[in-house]
C-alpha positions, 0 to 999 in steps of 0.5 A, a space after each residue: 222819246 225823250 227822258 222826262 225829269 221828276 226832279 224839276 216838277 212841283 209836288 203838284 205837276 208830278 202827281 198830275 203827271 202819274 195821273 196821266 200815265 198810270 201805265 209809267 212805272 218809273 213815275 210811279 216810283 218818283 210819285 212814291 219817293 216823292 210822297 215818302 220825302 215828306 212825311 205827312 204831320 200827325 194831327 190828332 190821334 183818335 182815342 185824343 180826348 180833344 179830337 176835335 178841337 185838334 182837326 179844327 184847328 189844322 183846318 183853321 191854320 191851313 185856311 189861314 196859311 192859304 189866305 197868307 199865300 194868295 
């Protein structure tokens, strides 16, 4: 069986991988280095009085961003 490389797969193709081979612990392992690599930016906090607002302006400039890409 051939070595499989984590390294050159896309954030994307390396979570479908895991997905297919649950049983695979070292892509498990990539899958969750992978995952603390990029930490995940803090919207809004629930006690904010403008919770709102905060969500519905990340979704906004994330449809926009995904609109500037395609």
């Amino acid at each position: 069986m051939s070595q499989i490389n984590y390294e050159n797969m896309t954030d994307a193709e390396l979570k479908q991988y895991f997905l297919k081979h649950r049983n695979n612990k070292s892509a498990l392992q990539a899958y969750l280095d992978r995952l603390n690599q990029n930490p995940r930016e803090v919207i809004a906090n629930p006690n904010d009085s403008n919770f709102d607002e905060k969500i519905q302006a990340a979704i906004l400039k994330k449809l926009q961003n995904k609109e500037i890409s395609n």
